[in-house]
N, C-alpha and C positions, 0 to 999 in steps of 0.2 A: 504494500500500500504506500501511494506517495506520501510524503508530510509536505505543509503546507508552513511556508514562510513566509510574514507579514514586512513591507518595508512602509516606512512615514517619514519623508523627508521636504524641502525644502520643495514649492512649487515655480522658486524662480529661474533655477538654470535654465537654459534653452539650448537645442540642439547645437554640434558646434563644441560648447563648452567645456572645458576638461572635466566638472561635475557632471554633466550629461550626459559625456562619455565614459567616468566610470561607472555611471550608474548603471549604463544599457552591457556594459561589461558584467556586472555584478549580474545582469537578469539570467543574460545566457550562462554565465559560471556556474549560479543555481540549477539553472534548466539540465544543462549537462548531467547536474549530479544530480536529479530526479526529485526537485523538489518545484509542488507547484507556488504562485507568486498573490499574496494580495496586498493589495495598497488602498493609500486614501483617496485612490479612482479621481487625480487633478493632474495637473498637467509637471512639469519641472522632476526630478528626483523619481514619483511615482511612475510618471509615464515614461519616462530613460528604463525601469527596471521592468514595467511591463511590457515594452516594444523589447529589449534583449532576450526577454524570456519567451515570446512570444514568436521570436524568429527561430527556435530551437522546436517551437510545434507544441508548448506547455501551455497549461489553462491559465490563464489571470484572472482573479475578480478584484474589482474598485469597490472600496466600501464609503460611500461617501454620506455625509446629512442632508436635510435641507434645507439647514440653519442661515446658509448662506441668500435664500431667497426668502427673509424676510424683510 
């Protein structure tokens, strides 16, 4: 069974960025070794680890609120 690792990071890097890029490093490293990926489903940090995990063919779920649309 796979295990399932949580990442919550900064939503400001952007593609490009050395944050960005280790992040989508860190997805696929994960994916590799068989673990699937959830985050706080925004964009910066979250979305670098779920695009890297995601090019490896691994499940991701965003877990977000929707505290933000008040």
């Amino acid at each position: 069974m796979k295990k399932t690792i949580t990442v919550f990071g900064s939503s400001l890097p952007v593609e490009g960025e050395e944050q960005f890029i280790f992040a989508e490093e860190l997805g696929k490293q994960l994916a590799i070794n068989n673990f699937n990926i959830c985050t706080g489903g925004f964009g910066g940090i979250m979305n670098a680890v779920s695009k890297g995990a995601l090019s490896e063919g691994v499940k991701t779920i965003g877990v977000t609120v929707d505290l933000w649309n008040v």
